[in-house]
VOKOL-265061 format. One record per residue: x, y, z of N, C-alpha, C, O in turn; residue in one letter. Coordinates in Angstrom, 3 decimals. Layout:
<nodes>
[node [X; Y; Z]; [X; Y; Z]; [X; Y; Z]; [X; Y; Z]; 'a'],
...
</nodes>
This chain:
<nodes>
[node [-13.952; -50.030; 21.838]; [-14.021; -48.721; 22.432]; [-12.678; -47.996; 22.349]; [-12.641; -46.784; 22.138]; 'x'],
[node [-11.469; -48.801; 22.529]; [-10.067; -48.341; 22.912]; [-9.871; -47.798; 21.330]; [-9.031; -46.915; 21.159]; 'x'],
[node [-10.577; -48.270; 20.239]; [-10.161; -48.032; 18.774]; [-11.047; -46.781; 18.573]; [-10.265; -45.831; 18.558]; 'x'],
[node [-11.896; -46.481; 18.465]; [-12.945; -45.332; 18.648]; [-12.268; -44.185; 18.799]; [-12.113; -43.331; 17.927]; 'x'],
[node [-11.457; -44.129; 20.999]; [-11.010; -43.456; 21.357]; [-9.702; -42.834; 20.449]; [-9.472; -41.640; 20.256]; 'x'],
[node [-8.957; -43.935; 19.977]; [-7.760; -43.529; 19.279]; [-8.300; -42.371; 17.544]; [-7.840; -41.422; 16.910]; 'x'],
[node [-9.258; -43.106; 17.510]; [-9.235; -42.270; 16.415]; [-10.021; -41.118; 16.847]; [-10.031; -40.271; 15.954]; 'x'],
[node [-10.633; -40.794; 17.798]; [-11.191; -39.007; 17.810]; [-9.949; -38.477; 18.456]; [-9.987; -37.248; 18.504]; 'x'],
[node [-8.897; -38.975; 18.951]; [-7.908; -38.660; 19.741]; [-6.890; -37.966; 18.284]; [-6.503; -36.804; 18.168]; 'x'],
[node [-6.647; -39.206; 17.249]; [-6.238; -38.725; 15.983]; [-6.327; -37.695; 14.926]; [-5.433; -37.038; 14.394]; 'x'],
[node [-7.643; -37.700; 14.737]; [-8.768; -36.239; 14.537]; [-8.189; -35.041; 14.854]; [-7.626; -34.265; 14.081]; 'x'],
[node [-8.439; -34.878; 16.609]; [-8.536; -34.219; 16.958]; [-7.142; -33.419; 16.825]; [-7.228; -32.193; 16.898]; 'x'],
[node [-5.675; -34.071; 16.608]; [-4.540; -33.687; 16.613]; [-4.199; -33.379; 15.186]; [-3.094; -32.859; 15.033]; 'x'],
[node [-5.126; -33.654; 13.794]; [-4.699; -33.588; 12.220]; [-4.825; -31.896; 12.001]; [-5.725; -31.066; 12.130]; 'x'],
[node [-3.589; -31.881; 11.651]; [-3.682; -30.225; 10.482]; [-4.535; -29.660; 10.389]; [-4.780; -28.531; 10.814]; 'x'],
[node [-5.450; -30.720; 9.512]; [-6.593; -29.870; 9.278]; [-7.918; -29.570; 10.343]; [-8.855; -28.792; 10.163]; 'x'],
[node [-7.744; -30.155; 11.102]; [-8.766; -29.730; 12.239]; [-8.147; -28.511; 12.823]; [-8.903; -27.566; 13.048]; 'x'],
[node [-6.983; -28.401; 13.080]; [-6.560; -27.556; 14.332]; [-6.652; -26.153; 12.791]; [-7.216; -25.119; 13.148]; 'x'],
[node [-6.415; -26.157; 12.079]; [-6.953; -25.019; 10.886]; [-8.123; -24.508; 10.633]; [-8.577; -23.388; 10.401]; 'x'],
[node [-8.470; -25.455; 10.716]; [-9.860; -25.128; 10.917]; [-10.715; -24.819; 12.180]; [-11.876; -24.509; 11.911]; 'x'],
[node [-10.310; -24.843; 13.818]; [-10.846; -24.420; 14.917]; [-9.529; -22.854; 14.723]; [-9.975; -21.731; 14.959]; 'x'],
[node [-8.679; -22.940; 14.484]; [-8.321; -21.564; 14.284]; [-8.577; -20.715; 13.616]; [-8.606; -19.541; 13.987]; 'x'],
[node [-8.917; -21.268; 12.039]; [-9.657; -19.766; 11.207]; [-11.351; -19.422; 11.786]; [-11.850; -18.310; 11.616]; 'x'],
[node [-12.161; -20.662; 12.535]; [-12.850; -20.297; 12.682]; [-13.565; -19.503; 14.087]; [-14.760; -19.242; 14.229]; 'x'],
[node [-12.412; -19.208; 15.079]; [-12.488; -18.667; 15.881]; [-12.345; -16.992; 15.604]; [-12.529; -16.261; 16.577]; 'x'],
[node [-12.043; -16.421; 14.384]; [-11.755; -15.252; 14.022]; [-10.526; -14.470; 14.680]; [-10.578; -13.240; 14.646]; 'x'],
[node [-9.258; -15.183; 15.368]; [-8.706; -14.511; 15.840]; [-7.368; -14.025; 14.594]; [-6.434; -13.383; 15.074]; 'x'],
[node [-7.331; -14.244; 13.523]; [-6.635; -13.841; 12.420]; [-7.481; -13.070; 11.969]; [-6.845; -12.148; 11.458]; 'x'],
[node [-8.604; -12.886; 11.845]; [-9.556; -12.210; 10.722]; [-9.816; -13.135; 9.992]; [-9.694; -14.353; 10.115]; 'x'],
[node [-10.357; -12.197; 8.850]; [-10.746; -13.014; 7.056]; [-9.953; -13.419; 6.496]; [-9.622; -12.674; 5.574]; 'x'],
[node [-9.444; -14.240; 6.561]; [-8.345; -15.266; 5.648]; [-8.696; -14.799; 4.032]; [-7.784; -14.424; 3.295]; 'x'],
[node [-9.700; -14.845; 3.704]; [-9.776; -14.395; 2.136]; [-9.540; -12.883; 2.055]; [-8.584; -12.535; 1.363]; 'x'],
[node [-10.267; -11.931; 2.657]; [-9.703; -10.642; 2.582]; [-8.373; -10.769; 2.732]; [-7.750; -10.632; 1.679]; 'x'],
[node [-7.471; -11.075; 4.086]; [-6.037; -11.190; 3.628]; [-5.690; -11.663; 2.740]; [-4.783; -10.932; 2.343]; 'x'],
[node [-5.838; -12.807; 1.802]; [-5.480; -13.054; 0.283]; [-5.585; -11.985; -0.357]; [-4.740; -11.251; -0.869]; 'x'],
[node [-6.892; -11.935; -0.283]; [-7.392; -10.543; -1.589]; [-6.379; -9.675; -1.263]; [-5.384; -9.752; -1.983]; 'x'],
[node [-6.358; -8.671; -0.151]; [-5.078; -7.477; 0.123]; [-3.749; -7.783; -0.789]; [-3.176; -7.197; -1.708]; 'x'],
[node [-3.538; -9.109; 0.003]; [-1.689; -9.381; -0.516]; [-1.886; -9.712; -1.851]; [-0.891; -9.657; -2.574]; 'x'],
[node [-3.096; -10.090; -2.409]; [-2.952; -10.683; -4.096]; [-3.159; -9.528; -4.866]; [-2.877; -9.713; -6.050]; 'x'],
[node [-3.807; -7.687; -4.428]; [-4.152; -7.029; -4.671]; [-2.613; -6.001; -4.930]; [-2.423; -5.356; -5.961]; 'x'],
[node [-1.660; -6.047; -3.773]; [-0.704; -5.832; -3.130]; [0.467; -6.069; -4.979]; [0.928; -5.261; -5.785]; 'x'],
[node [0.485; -7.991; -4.841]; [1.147; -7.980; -5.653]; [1.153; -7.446; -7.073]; [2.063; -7.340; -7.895]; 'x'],
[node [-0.060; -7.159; -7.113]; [-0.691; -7.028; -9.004]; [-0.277; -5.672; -9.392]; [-0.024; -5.246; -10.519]; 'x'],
[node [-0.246; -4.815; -7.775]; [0.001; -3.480; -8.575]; [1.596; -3.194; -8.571]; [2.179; -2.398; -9.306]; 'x'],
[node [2.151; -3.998; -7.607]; [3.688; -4.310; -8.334]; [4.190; -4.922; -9.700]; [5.320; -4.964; -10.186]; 'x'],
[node [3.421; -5.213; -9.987]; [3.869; -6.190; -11.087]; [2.929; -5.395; -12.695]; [3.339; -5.260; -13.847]; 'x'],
[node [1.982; -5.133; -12.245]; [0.957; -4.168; -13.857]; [1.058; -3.185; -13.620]; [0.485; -2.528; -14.489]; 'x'],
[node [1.601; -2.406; -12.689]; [1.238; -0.563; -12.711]; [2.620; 0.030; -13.476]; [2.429; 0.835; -14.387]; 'x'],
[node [3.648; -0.246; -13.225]; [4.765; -0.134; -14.099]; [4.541; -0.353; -15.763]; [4.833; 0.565; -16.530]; 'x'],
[node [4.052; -1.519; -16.219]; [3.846; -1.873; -17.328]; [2.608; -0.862; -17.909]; [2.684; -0.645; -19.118]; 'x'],
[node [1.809; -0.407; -17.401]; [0.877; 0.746; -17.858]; [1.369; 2.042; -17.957]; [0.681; 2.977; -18.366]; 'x'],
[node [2.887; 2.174; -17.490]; [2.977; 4.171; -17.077]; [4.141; 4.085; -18.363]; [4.883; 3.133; -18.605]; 'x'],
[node [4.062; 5.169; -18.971]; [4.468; 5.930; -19.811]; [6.205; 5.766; -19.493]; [7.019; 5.269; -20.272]; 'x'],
[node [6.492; 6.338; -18.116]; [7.916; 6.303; -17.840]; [7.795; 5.358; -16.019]; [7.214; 5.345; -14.934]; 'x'],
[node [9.243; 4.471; -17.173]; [9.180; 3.095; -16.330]; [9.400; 3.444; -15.151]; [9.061; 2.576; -14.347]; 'x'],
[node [9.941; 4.596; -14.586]; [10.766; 4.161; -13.113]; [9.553; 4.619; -12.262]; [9.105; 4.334; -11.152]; 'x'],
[node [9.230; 5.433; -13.250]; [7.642; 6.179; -12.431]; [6.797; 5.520; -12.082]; [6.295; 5.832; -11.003]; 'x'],
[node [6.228; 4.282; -12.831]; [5.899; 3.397; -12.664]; [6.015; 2.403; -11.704]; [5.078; 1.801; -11.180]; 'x'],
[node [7.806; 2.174; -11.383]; [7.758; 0.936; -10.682]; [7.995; 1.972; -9.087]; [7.852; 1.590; -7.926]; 'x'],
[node [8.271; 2.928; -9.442]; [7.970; 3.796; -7.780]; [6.538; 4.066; -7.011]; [6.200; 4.012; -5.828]; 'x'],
[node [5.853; 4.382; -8.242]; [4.006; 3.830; -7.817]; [3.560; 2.480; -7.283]; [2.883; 2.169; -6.304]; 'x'],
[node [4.321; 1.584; -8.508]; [3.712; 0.352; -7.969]; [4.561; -0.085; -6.929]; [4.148; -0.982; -6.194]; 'x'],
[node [5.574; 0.357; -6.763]; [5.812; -0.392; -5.257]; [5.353; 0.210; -3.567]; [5.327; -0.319; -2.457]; 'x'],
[node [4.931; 2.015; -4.270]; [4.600; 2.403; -3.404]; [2.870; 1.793; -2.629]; [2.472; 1.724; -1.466]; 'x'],
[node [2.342; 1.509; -3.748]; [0.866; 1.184; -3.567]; [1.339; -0.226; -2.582]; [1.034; -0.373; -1.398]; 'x'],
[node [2.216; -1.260; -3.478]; [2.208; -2.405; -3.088]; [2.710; -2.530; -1.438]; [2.363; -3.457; -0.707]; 'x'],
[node [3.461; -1.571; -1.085]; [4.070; -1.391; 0.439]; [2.444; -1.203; 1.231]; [2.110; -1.778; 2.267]; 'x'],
[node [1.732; -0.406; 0.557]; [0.387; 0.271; 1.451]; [-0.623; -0.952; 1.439]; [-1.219; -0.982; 2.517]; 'x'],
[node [-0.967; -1.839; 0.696]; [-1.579; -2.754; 0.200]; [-1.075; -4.201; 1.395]; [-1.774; -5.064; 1.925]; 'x'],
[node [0.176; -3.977; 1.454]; [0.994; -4.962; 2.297]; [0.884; -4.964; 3.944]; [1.083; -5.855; 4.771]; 'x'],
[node [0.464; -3.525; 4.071]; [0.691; -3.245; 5.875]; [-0.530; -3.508; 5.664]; [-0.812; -4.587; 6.186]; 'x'],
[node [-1.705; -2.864; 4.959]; [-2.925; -3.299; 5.358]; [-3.104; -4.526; 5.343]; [-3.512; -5.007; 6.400]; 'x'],
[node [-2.913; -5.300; 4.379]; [-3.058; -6.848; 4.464]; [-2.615; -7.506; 5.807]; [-3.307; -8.445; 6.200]; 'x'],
[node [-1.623; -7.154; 6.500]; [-0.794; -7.607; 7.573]; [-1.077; -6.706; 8.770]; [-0.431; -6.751; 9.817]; 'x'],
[node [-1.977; -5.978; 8.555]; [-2.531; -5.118; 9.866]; [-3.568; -5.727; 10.590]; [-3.594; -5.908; 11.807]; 'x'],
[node [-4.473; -6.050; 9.711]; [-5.828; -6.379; 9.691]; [-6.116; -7.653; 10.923]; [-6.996; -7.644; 11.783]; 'x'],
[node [-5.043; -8.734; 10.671]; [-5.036; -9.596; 11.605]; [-4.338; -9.325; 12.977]; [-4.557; -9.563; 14.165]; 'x'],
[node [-3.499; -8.780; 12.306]; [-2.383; -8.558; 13.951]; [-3.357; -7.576; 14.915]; [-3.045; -7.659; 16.103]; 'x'],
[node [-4.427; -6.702; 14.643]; [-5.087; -6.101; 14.509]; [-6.197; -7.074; 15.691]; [-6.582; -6.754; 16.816]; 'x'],
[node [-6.352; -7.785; 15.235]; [-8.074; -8.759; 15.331]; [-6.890; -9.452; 16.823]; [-7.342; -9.558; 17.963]; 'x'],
[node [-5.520; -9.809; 16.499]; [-4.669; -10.660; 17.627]; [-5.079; -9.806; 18.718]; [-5.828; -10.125; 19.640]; 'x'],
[node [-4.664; -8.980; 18.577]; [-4.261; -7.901; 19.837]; [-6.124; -7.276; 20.783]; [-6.446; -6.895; 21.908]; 'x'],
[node [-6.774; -7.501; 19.557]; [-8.374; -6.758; 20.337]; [-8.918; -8.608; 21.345]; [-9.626; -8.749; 22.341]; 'x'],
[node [-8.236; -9.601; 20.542]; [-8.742; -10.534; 21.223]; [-8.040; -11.110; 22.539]; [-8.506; -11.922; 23.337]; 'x'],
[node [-6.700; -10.427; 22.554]; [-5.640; -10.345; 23.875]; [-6.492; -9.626; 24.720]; [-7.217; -10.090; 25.601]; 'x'],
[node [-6.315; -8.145; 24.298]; [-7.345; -7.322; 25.326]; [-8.445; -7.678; 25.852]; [-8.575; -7.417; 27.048]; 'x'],
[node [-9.786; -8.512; 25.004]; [-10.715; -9.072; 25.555]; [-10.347; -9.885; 26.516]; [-10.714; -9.625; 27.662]; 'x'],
[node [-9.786; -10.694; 26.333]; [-9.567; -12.021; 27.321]; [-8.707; -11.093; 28.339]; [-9.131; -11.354; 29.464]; 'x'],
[node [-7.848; -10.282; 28.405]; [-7.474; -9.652; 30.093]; [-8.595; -8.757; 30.605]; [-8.686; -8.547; 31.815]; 'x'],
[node [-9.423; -8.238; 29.767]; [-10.450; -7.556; 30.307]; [-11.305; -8.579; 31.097]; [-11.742; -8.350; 32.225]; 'x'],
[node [-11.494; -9.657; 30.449]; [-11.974; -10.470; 31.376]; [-11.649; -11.361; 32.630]; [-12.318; -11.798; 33.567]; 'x'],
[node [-10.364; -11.441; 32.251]; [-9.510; -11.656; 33.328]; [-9.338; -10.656; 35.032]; [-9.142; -11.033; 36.188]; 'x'],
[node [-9.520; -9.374; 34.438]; [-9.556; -8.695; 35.364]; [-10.824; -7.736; 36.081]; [-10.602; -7.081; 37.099]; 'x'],
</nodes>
């Protein structure tokens, strides 16, 4: 029994569990949409320059997109943090 206990006790403390009761509580959001954003983010830093006619023009687009691409990516959750703070004091109070 004492061996049993140790190992759901073990479980229960591994990486990958506690990753997994956190992405699946939704309090980050979509973990893949945030990929997608920031992987979306980087591409147009890195190919929108290489497509424009005149380079600087280019890398002032693509970094401008990539800045907009970046807050959204990084909004989205901080976003989902803060509505799930509010819930829980709304309920609190």
């Amino acid at each position: 029994m004492q061996q049993l206990k140790r190992h759901y006790i073990h479980q229960s403390y591994s990486h990958k569990q506690i990753f997994k009761l956190v992405t699946s509580m939704g309090l980050f959001g979509n973990v893949s949409e945030f990929a997608s954003n920031l992987g979306g983010a980087i591409e147009n830093l890195y190919y929108h320059p290489m497509n424009e006619d005149n380079i600087l023009a280019g890398v002032l687009i693509g970094g401008a997109l990539f800045m907009r691409q970046s807050i959204s990516a990084f909004a989205g959750p901080v976003q989902n943090i803060f509505e799930s703070f509010k819930s829980g004091f709304t309920y609190l109070i």
